[in-house]
HTML snippet that shows the backbone in 3Dmol.js (N, CA, C, O; Angstrom):
<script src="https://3Dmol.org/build/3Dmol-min.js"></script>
<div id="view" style="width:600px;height:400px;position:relative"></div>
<script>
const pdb = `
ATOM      1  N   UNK A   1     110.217  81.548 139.737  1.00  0.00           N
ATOM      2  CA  UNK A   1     110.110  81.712 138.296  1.00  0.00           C
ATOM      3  C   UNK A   1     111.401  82.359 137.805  1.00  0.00           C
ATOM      4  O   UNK A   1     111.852  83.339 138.398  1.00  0.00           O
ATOM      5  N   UNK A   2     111.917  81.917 136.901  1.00  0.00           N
ATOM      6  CA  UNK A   2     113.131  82.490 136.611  1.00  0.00           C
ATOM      7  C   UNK A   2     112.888  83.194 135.476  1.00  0.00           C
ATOM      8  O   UNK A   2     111.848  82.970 134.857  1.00  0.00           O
ATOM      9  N   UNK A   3     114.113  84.476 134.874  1.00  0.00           N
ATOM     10  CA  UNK A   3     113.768  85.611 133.896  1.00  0.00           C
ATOM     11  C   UNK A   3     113.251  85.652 133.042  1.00  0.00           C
ATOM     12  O   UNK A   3     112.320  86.385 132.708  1.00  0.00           O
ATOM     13  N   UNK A   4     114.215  84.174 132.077  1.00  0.00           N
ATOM     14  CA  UNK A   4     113.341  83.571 131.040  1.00  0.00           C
ATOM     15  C   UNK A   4     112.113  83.246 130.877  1.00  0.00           C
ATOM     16  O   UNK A   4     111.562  83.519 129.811  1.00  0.00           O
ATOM     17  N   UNK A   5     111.532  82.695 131.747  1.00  0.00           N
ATOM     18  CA  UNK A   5     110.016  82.574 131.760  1.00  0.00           C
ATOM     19  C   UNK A   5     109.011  83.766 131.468  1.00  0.00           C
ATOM     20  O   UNK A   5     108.115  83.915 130.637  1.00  0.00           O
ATOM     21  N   UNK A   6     109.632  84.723 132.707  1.00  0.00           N
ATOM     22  CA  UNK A   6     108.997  86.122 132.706  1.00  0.00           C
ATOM     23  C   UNK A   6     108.696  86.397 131.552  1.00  0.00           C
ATOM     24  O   UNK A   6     107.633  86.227 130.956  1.00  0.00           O
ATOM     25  N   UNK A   7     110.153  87.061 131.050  1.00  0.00           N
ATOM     26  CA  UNK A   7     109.792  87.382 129.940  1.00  0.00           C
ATOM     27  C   UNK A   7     108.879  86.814 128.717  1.00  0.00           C
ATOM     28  O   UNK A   7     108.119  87.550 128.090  1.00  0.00           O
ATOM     29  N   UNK A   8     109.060  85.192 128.400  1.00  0.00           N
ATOM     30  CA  UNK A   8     108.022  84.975 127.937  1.00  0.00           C
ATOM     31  C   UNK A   8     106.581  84.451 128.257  1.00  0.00           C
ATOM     32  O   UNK A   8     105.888  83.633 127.652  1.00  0.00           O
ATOM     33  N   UNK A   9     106.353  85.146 129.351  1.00  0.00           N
ATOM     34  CA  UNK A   9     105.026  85.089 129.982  1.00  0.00           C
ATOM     35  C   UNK A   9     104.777  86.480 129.300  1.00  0.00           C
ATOM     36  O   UNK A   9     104.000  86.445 128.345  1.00  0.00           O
ATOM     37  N   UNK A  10     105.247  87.556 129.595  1.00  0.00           N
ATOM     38  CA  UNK A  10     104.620  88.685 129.566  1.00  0.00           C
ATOM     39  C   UNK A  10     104.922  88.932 127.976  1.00  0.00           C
ATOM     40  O   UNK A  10     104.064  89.699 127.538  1.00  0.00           O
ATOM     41  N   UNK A  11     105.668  88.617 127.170  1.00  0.00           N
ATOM     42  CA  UNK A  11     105.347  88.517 125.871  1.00  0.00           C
ATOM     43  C   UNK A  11     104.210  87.706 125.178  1.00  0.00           C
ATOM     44  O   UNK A  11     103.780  87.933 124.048  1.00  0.00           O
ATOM     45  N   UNK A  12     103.896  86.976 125.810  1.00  0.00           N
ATOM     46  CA  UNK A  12     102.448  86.117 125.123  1.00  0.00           C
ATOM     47  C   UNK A  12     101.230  86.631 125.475  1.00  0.00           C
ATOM     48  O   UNK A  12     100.145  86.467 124.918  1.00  0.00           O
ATOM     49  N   UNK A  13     101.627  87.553 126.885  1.00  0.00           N
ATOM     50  CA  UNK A  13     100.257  87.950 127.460  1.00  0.00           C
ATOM     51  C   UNK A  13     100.634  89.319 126.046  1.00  0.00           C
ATOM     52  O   UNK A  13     100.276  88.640 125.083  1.00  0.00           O
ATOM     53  N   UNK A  14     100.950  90.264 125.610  1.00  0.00           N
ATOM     54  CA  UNK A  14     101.351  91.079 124.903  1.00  0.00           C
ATOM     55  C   UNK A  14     100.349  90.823 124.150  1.00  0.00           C
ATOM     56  O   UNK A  14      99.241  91.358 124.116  1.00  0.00           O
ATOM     57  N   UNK A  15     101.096  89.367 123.101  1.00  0.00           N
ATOM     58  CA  UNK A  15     100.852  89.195 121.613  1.00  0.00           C
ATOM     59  C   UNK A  15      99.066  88.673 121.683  1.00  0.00           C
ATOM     60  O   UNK A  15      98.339  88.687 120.690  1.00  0.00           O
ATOM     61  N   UNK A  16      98.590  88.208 123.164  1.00  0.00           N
ATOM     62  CA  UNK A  16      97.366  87.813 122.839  1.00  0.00           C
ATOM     63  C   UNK A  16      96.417  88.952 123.186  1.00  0.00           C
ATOM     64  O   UNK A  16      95.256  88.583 123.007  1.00  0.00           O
ATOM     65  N   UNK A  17      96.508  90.260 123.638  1.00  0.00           N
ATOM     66  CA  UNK A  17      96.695  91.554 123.783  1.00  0.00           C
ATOM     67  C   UNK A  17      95.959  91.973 125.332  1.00  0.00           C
ATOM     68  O   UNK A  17      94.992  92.708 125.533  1.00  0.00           O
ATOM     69  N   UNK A  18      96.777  91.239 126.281  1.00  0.00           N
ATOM     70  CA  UNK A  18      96.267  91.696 127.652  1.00  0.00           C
ATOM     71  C   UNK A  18      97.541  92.230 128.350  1.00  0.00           C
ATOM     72  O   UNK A  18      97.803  92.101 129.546  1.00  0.00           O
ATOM     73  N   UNK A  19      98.235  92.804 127.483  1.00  0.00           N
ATOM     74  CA  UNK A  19      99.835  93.063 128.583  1.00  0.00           C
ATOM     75  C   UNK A  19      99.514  94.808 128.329  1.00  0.00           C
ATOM     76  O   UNK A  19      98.380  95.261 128.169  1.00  0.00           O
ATOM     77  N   UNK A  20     100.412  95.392 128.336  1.00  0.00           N
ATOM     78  CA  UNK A  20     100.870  96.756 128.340  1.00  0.00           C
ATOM     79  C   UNK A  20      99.751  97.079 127.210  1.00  0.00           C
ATOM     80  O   UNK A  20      99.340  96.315 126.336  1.00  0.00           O
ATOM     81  N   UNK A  21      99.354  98.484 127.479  1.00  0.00           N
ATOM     82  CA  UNK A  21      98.281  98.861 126.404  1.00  0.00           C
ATOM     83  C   UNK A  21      99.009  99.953 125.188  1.00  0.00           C
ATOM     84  O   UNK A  21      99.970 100.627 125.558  1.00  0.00           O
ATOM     85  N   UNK A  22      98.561 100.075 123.895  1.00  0.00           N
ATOM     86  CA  UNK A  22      99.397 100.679 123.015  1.00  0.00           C
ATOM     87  C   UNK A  22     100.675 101.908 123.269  1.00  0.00           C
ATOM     88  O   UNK A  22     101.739 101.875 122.651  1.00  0.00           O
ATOM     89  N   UNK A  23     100.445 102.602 123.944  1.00  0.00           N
ATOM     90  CA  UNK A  23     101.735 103.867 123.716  1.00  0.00           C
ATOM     91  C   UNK A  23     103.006 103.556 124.202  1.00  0.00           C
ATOM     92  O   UNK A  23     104.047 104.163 123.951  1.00  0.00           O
ATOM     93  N   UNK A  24     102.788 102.083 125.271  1.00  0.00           N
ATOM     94  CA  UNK A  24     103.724 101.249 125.811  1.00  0.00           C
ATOM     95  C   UNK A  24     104.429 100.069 124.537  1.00  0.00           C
ATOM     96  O   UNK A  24     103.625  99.275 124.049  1.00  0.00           O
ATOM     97  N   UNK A  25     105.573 100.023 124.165  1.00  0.00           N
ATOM     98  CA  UNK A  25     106.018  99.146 123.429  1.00  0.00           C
ATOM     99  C   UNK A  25     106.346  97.917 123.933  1.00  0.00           C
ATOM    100  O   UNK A  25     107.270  97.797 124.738  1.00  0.00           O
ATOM    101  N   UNK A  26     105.569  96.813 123.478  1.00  0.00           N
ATOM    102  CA  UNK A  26     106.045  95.564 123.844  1.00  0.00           C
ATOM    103  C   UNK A  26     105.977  94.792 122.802  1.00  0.00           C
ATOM    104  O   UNK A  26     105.309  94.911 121.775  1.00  0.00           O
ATOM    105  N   UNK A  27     106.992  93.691 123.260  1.00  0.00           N
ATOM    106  CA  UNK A  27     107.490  92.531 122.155  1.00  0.00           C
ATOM    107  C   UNK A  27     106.208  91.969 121.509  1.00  0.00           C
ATOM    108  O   UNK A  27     106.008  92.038 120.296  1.00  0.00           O
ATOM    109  N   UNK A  28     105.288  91.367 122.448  1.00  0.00           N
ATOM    110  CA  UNK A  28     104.474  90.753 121.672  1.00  0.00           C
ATOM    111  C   UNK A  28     103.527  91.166 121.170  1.00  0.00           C
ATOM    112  O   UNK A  28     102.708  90.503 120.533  1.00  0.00           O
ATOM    113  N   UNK A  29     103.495  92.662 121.447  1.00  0.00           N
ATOM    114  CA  UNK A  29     102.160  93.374 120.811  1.00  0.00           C
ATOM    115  C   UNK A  29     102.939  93.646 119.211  1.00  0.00           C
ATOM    116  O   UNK A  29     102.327  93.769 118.150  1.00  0.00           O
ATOM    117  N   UNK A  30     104.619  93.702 119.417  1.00  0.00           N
ATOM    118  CA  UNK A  30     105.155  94.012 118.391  1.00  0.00           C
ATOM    119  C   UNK A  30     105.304  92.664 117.155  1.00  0.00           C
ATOM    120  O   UNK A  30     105.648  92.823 115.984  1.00  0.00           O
ATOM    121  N   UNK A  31     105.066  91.811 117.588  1.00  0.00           N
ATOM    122  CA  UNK A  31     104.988  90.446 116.637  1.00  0.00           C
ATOM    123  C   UNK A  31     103.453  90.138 116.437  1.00  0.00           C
ATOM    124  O   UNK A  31     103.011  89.634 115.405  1.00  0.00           O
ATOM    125  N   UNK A  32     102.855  90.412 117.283  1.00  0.00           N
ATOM    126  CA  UNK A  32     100.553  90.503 117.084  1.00  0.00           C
ATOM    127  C   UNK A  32     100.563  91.674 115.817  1.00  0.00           C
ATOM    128  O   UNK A  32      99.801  91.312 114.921  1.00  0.00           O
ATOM    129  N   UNK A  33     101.000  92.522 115.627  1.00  0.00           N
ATOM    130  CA  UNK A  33     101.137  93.603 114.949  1.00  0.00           C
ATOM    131  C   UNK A  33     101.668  93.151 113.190  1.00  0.00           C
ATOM    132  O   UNK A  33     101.118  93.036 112.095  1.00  0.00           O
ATOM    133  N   UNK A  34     103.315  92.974 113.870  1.00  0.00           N
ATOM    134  CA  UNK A  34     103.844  92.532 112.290  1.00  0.00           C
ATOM    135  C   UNK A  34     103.468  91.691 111.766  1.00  0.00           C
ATOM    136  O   UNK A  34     103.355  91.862 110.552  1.00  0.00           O
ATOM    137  N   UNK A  35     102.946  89.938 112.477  1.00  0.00           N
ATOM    138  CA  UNK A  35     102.156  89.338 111.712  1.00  0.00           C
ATOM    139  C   UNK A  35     101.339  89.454 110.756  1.00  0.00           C
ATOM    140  O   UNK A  35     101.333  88.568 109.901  1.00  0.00           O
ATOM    141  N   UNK A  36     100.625  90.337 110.669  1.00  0.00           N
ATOM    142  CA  UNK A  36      99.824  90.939 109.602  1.00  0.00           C
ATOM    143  C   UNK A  36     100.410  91.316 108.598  1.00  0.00           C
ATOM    144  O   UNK A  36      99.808  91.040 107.560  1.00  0.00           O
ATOM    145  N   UNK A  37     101.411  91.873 108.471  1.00  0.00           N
ATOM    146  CA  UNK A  37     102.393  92.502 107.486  1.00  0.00           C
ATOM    147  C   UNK A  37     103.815  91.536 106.888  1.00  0.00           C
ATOM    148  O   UNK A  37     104.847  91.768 106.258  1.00  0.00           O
ATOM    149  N   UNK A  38     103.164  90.392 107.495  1.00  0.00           N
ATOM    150  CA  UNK A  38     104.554  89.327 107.272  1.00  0.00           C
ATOM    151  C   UNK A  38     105.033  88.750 105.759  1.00  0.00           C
ATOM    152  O   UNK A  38     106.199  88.402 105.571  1.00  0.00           O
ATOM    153  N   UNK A  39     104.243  88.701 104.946  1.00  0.00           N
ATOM    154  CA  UNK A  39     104.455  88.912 102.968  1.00  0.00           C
ATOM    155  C   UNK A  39     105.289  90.006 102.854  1.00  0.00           C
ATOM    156  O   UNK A  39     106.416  89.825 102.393  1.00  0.00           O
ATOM    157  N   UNK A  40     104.847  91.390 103.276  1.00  0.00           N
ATOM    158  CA  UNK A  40     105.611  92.211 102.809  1.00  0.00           C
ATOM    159  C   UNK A  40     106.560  93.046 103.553  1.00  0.00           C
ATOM    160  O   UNK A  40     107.338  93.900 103.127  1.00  0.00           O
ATOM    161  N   UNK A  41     106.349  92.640 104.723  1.00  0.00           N
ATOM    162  CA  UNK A  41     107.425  93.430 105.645  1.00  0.00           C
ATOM    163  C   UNK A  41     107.581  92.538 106.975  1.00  0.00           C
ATOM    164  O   UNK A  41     107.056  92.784 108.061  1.00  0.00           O
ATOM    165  N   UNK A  42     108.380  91.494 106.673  1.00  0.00           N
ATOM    166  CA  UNK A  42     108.315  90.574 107.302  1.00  0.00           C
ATOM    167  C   UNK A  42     109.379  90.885 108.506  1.00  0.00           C
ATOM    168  O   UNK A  42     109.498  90.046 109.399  1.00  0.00           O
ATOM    169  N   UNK A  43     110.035  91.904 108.527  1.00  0.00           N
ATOM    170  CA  UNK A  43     111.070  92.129 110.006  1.00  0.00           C
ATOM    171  C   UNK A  43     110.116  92.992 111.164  1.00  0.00           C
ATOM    172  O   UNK A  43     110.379  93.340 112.315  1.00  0.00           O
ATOM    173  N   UNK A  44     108.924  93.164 110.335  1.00  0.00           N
ATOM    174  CA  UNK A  44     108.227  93.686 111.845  1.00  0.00           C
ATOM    175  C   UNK A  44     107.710  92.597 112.790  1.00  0.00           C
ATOM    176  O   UNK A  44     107.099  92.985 113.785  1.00  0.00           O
ATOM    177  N   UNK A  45     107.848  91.517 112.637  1.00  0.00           N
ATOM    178  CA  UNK A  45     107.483  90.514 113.419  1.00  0.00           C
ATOM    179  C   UNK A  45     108.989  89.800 113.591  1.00  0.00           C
ATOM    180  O   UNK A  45     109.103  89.147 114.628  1.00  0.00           O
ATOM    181  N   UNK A  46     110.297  89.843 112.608  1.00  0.00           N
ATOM    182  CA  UNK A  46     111.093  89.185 112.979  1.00  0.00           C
ATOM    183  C   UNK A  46     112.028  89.254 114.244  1.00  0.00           C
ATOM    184  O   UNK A  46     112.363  88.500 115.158  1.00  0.00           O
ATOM    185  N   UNK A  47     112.289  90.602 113.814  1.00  0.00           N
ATOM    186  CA  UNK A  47     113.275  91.214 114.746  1.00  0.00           C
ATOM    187  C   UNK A  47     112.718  91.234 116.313  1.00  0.00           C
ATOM    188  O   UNK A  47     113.489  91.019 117.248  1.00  0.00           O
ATOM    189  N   UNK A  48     111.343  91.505 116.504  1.00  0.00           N
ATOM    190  CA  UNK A  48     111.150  91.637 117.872  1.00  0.00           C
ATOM    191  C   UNK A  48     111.410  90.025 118.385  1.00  0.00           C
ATOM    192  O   UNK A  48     111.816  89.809 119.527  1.00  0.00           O
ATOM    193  N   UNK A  49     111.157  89.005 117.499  1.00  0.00           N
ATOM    194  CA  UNK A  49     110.905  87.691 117.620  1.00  0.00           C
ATOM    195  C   UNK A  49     112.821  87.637 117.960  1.00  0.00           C
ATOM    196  O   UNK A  49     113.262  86.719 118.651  1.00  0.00           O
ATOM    197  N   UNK A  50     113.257  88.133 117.693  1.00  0.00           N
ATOM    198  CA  UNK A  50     114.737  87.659 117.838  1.00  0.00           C
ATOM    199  C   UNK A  50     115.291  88.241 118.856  1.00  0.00           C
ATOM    200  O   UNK A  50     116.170  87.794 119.593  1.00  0.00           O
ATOM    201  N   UNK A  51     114.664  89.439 118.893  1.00  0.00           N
ATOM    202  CA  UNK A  51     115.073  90.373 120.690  1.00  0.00           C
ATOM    203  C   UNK A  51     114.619  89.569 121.778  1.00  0.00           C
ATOM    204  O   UNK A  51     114.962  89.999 122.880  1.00  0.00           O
ATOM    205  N   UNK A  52     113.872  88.410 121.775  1.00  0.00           N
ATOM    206  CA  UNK A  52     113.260  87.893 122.729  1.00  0.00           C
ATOM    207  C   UNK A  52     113.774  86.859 122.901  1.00  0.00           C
ATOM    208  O   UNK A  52     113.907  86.396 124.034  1.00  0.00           O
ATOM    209  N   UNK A  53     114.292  86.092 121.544  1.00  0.00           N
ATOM    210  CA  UNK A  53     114.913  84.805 121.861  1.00  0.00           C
ATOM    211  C   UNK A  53     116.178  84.956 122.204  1.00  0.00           C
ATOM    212  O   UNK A  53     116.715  83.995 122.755  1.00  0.00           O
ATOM    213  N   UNK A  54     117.008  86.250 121.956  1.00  0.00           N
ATOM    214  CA  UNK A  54     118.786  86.865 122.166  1.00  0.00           C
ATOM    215  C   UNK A  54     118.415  86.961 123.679  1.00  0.00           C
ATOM    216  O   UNK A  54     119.067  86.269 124.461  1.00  0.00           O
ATOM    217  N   UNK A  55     117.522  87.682 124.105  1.00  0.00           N
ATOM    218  CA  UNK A  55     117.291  87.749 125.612  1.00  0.00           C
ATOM    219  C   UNK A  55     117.244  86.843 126.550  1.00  0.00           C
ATOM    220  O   UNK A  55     117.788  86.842 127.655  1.00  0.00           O
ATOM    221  N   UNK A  56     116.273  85.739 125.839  1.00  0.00           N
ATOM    222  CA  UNK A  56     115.767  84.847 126.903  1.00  0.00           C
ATOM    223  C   UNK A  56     117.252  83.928 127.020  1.00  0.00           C
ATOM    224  O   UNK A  56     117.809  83.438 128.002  1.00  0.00           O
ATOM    225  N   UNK A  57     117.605  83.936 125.588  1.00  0.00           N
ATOM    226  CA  UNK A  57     119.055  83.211 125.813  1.00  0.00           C
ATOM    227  C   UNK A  57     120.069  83.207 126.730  1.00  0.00           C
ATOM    228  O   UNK A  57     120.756  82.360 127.302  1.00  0.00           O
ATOM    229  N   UNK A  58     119.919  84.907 126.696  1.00  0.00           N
ATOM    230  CA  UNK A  58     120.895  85.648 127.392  1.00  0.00           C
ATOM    231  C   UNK A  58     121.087  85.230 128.802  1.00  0.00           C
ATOM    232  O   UNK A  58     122.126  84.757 129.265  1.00  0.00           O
ATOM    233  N   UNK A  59     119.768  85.494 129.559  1.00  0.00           N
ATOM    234  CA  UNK A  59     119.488  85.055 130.343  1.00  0.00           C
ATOM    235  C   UNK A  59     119.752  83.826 131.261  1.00  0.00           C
ATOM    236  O   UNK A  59     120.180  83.808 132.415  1.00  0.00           O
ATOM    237  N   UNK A  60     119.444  82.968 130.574  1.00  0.00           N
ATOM    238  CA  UNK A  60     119.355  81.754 130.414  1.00  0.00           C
ATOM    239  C   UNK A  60     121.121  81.099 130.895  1.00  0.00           C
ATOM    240  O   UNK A  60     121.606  80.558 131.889  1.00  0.00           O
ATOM    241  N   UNK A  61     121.694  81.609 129.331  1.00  0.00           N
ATOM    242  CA  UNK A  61     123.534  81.419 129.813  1.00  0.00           C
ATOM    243  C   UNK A  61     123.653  81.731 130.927  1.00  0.00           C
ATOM    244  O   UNK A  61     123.906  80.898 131.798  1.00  0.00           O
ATOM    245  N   UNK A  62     123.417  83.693 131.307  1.00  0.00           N
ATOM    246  CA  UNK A  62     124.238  83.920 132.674  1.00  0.00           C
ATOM    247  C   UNK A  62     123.515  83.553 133.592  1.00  0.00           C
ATOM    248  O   UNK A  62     123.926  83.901 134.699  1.00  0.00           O
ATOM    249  N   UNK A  63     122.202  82.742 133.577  1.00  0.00           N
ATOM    250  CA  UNK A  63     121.714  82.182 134.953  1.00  0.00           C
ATOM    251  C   UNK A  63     122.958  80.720 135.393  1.00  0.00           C
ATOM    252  O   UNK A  63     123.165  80.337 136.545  1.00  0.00           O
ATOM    253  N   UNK A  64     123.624  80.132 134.120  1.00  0.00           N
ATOM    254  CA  UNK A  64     123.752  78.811 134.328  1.00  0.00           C
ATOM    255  C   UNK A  64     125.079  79.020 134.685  1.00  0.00           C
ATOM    256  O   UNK A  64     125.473  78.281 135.587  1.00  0.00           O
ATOM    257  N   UNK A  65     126.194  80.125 134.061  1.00  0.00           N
ATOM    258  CA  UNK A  65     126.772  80.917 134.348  1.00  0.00           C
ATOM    259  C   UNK A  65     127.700  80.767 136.029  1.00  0.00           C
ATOM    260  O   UNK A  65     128.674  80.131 136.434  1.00  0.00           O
ATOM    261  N   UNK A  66     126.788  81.687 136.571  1.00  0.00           N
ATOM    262  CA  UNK A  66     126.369  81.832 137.672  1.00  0.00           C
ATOM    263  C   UNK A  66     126.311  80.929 138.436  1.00  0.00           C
ATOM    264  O   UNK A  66     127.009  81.005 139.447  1.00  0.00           O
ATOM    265  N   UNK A  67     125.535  79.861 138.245  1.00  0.00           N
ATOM    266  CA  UNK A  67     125.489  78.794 138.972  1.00  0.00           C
ATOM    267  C   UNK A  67     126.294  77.756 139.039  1.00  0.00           C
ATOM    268  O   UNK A  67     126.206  76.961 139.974  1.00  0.00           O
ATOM    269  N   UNK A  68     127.361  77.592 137.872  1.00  0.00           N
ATOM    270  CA  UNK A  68     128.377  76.986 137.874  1.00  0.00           C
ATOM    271  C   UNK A  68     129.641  77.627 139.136  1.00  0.00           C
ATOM    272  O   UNK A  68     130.359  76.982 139.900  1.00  0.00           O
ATOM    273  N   UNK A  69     129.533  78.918 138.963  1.00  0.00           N
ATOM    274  CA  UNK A  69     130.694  79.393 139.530  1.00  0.00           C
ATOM    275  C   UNK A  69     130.440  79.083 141.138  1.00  0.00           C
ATOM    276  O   UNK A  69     131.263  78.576 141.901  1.00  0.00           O
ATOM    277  N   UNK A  70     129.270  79.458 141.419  1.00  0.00           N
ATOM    278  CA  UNK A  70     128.682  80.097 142.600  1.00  0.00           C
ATOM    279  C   UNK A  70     128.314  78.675 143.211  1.00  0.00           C
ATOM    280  O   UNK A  70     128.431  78.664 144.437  1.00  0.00           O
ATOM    281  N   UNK A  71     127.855  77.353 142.594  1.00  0.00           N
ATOM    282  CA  UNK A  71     127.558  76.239 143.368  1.00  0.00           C
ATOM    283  C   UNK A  71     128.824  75.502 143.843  1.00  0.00           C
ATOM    284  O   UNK A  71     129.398  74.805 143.007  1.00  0.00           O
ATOM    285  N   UNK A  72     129.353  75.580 145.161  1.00  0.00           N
ATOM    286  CA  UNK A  72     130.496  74.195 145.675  1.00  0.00           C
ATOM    287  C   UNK A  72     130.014  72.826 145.172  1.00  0.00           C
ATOM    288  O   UNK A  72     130.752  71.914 144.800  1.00  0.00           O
ATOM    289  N   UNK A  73     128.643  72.810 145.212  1.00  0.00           N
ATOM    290  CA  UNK A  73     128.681  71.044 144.999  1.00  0.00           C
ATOM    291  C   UNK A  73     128.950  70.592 143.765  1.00  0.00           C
ATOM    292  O   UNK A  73     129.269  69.440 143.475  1.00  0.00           O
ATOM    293  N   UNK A  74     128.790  71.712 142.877  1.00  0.00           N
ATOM    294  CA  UNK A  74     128.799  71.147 141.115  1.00  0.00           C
ATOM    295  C   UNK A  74     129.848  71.127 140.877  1.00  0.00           C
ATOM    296  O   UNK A  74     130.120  70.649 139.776  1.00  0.00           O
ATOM    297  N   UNK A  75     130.986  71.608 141.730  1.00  0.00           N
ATOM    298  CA  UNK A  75     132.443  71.460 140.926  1.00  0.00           C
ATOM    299  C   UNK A  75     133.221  70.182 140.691  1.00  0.00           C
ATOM    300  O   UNK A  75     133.330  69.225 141.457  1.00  0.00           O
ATOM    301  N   UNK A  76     133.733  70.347 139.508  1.00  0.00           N
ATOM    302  CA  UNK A  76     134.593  69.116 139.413  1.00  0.00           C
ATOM    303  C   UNK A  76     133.485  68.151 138.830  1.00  0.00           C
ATOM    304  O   UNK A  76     134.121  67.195 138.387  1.00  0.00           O
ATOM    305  N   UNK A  77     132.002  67.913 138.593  1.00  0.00           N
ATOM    306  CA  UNK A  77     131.205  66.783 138.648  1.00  0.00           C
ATOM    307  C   UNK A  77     131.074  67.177 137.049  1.00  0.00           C
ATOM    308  O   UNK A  77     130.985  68.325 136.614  1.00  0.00           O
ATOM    309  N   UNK A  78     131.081  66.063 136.342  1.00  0.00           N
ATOM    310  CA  UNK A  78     130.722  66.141 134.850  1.00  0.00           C
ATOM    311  C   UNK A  78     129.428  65.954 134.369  1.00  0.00           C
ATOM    312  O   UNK A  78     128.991  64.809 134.481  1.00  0.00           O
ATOM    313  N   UNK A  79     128.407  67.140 133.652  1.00  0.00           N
ATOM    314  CA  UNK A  79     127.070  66.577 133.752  1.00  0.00           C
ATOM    315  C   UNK A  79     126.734  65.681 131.926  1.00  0.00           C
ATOM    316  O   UNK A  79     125.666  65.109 131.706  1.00  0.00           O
TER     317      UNK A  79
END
`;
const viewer = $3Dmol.createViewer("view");
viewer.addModel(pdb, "pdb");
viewer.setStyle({}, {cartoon: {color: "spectrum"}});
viewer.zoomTo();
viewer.render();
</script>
């Protein structure tokens, strides 16, 4: 399973509310939360929503990153 996933595994388990229990901060308890408040205070659901997608991104690049540098067979091959 790679990071990206993780993370949004354990953010959905969050937002559907079986992950970390309240005094613990998590993403998706933090978007289950702001949803409610999304008319009038709509960055309590945004921002966590964007920490997750900057992450998973993140991720994501330096996995591929990585694997460019680090694989002999991929070099030189145009995908």
């Amino acid at each position: 399973m790679d990071m990206g996933m993780a993370i949004l595994f354990a953010a959905n388990l969050g937002f559907i509310g079986v992950g970390a229990q309240p005094p613990m901060p998590e993403w998706g308890a933090m978007i289950s939360t702001g949803r409610n408040y999304l008319p009038d205070f709509w960055w309590m659901a945004t921002f966590p929503g964007l920490a997750i997608l900057i992450t998973v991104l993140g991720f994501n690049l330096l996995g591929d990153g990585l694997r460019d540098i680090l694989d002999p067979q991929s070099r030189g091959q145009i995908r």
